[in-house]
C-alpha positions, 0 to 999 in steps of 0.5 A, a space after each residue: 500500500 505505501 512506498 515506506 514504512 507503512 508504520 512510519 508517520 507524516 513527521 507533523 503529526 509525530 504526536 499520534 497516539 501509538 496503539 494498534 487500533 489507531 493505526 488501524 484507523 489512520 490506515 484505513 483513512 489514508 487507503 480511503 483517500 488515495 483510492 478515491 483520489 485515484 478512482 476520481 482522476 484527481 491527478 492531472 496526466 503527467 503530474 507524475 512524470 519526471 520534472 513535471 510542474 506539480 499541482 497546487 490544490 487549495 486546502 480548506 480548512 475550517 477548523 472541523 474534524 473533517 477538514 483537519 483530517 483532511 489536511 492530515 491525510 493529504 499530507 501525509 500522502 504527500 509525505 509519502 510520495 503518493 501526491 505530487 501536489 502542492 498543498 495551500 491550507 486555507 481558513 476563510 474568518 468569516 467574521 462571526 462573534 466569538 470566532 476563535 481567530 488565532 486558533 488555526 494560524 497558531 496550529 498551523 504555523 507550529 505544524 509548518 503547514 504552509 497557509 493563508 487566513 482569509 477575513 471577509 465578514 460575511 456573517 454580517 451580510 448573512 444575518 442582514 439578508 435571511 429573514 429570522 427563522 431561516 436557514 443560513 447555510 445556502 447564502 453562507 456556503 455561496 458566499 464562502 465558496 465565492 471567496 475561496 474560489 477567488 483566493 485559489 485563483 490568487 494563489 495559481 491554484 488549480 483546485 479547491 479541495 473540501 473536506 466532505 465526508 461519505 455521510 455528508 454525499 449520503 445526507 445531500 443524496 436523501 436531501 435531494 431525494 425527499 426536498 428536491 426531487 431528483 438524484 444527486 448529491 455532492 460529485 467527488 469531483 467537478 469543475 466550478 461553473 466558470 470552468 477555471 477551477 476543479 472541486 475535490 473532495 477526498 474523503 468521498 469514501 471515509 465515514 464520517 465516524 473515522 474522521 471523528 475518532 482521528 481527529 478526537 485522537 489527535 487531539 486537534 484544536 475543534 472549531 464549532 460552526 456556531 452560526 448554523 449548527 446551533 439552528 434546530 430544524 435542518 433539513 441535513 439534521 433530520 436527514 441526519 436523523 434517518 440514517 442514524 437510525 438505518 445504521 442502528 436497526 442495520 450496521 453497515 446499511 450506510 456503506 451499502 447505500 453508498 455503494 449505491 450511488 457508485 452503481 447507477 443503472 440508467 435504464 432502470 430509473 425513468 429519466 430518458 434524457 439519460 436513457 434511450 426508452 423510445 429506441 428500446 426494440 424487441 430482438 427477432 422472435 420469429 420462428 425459424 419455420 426450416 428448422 425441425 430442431 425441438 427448442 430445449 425447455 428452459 
């Protein structure tokens, strides 16, 4: 699986507890990640050739379980020779009280991950634009995005890369499935709608439930997003809700159905813009008349 020592680890994160069932983890969320990242075509052809000019991806950073493992992760592919990627860890401020702004540029700085912290205040232009009661997440995750996309581009970048998980893919499938009424969730890959930016998203196949436990094991200075996870009533949290219990009644029924979403059948669901049902045509039954030999019973 490694190119090293598969019981080495990334030197910024030495500091890991050491016992056999933290390897394990750790294993298993780097084995996750490199096959998602390979089966996705998330490395440009030639990137690893010999004197190629490696990429450089923009690592957002939120201060949340699943963006630092994230960044553990990818570095420690890096470390190992397995991406030829330049990383850019990214924390956008968005300017919201109470926000803990030295926490990530002091873990950060005393990892050497190299960085930029970005301020723009847009938790004001959020509280200014939603009526009371509404959800904040639609404006605040456009105008985050915005900023992001705009600071890549700043930075050479050639894409941002976010941290959602295999449970945040499933919640925003069922999202669509019961509020939006179509098939769809979060692409492991695409490009932004300007075309000048890919959009990644690694930890495709890890379960939520890993990046917890790996980030509760390191220790890792948490940021609580304060400005829509304190609102009751979310659509994801009570998508949320369902699945944790699918997964109580049937251990493992999250992993099935997300094995799902990798095993589409077009010409079993009713959309003909994906599938050709008027040009359906029977195969020739006609019987060969010439023929004595008696068809086997089947």
């Amino acid at each position: 699986m490694f190119d090293t020592d598969s019981n080495a680890i990334h030197p910024l994160f030495a500091g890991a507890p050491s016992t056999t069932g933290f390897n394990k983890l750790r294993k298993r969320i780097v084995r996750h990640t490199r096959e998602a990242i390979e089966q996705y075509g998330m490395i440009e052809q030639g990137a690893r050739d010999p004197g190629a000019k490696p990429q450089k991806w923009l690592v957002c950073l939120s201060g949340g379980k699943d963006s630092y493992t994230l960044l553990a992760v990818l570095h420690e592919l890096k470390w190992r020779g397995l991406l030829p990627v330049d990383l850019l860890a990214c924390n956008l401020d968005q300017g919201q009280p109470g926000f803990p702004a030295t926490v990530l540029p002091e873990f950060l700085a005393r990892m050497g991950v190299p960085h930029r912290i970005e301020y723009r205040d847009t938790y004001s232009v959020v509280m200014d634009k939603i009526p009371a009661g509404r959800t904040f997440c639609s404006l605040c995750s456009r105008l985050r995005r915005g900023n992001l996309y705009r600071v890549a581009r700043e930075e050479g970048c050639s894409a941002v890369v976010l941290g959602h998980h295999r449970d945040d893919i499933l919640e925003t499938f069922f999202m669509n499935l019961f509020h939006g009424g179509r098939l769809a969730t979060m692409p492991p890959k695409l490009v932004n709608e300007e075309g000048d930016l890919f959009v990644y998203r690694p930890l495709a196949h890890v379960a939520e439930a890993d990046c917890d436990k790996f980030a509760r094991a390191m220790n890792y200075p948490i940021i609580p997003c304060d400005l829509c996870g304190s609102q009751d009533g979310l659509q994801r949290q009570q998508v949320k809700q369902i699945l944790d219990g699918w997964e109580s009644n049937n251990p493992g029924r999250r992993q099935v159905m997300f094995r799902a979403l990798m095993n589409a059948r077009p010409s079993h669901l009713l959309d003909p813009n994906l599938f050709d049902f008027p040009g359906l045509e029977l195969k020739n039954t006609t019987p060969d008349t010439k023929s004595d030999e008696i068809p086997e019973l089947r």
